[in-house]
C-alpha beads as a LAMMPS data file, in Angstrom:
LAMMPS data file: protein, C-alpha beads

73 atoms
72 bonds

1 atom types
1 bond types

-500.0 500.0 xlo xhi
-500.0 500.0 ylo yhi
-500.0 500.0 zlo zhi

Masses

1 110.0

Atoms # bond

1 1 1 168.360 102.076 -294.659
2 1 1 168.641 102.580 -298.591
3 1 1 168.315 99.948 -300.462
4 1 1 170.464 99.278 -303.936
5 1 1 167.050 99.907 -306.084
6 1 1 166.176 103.538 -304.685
7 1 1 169.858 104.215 -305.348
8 1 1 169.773 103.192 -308.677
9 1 1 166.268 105.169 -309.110
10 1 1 168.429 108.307 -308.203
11 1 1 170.985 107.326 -310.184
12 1 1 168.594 107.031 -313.671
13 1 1 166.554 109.420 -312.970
14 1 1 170.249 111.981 -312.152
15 1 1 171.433 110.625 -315.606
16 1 1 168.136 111.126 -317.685
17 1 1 167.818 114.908 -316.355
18 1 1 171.415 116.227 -317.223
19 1 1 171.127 114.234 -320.985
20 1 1 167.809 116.049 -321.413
21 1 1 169.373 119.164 -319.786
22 1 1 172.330 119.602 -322.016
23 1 1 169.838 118.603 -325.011
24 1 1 166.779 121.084 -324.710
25 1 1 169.708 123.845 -323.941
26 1 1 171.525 122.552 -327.319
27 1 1 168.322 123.032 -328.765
28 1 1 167.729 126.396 -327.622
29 1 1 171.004 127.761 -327.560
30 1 1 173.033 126.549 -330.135
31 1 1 171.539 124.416 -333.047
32 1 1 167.932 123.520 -332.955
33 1 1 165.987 127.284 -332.508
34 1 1 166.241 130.082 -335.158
35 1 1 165.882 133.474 -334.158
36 1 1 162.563 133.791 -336.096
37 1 1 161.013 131.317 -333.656
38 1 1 162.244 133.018 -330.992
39 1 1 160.585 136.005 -331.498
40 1 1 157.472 134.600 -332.878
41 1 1 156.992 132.826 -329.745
42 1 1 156.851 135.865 -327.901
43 1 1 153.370 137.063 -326.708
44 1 1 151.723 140.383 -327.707
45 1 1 152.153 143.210 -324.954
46 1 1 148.605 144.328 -324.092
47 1 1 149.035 147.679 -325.843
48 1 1 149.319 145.437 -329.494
49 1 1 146.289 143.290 -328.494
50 1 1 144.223 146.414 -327.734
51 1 1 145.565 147.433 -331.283
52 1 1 143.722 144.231 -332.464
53 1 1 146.532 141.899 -332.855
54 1 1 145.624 138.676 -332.061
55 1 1 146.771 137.470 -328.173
56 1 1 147.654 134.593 -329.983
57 1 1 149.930 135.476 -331.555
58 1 1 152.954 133.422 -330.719
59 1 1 151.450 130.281 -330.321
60 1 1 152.402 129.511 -334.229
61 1 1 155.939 129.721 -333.632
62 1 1 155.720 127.136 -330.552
63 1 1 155.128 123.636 -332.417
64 1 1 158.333 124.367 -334.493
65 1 1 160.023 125.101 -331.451
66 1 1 159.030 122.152 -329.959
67 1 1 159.461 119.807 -332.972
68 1 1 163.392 121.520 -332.655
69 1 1 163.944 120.362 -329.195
70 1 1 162.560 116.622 -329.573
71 1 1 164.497 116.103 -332.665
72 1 1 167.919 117.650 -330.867
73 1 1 167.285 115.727 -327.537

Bonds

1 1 1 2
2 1 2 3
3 1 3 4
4 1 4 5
5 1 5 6
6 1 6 7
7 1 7 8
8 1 8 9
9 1 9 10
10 1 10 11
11 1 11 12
12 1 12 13
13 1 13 14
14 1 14 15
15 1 15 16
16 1 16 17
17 1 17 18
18 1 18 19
19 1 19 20
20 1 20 21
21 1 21 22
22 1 22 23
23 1 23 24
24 1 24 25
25 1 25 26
26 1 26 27
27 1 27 28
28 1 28 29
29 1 29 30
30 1 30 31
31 1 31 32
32 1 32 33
33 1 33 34
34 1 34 35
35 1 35 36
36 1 36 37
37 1 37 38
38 1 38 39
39 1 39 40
40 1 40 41
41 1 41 42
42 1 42 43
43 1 43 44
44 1 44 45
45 1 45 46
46 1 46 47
47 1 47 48
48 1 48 49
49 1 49 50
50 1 50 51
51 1 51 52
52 1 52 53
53 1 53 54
54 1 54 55
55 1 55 56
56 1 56 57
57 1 57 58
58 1 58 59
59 1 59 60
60 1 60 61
61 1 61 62
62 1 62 63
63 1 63 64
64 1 64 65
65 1 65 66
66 1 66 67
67 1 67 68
68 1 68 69
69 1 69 70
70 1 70 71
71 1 71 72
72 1 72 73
């Protein structure tokens, strides 16, 4: 039988996920990444690397990205 507390576990843990949800897409989609940090976050292709571009590359990019979506959520 289900008790009223794993209900209410489902029920938090159903709210929590759609807030965050709707926020980290917000974040990514509408107001909190630029298009800069979009592309930066991409990863060299292996052709680039070979070139002597750094495969590390993107990883700049990702803190602002990040910083974006926990300020927006």
């Amino acid at each position: 039988m289900t008790s009223i507390a794993q209900i209410a576990t489902l029920a938090t843990f159903g709210a929590v996920w759609a807030v965050l949800s709707v926020g980290h897409s917000l974040a990514d989609h509408v107001i909190g990444q630029t298009a800069q940090q979009a592309e930066g976050k991409a990863a060299p292709s292996a052709a680039q690397v070979a070139d002597g571009v750094s495969p590390r590359r993107g990883w700049g990019a990702c803190p602002g990205h990040v910083s974006s979506v926990g300020l927006v959520t």
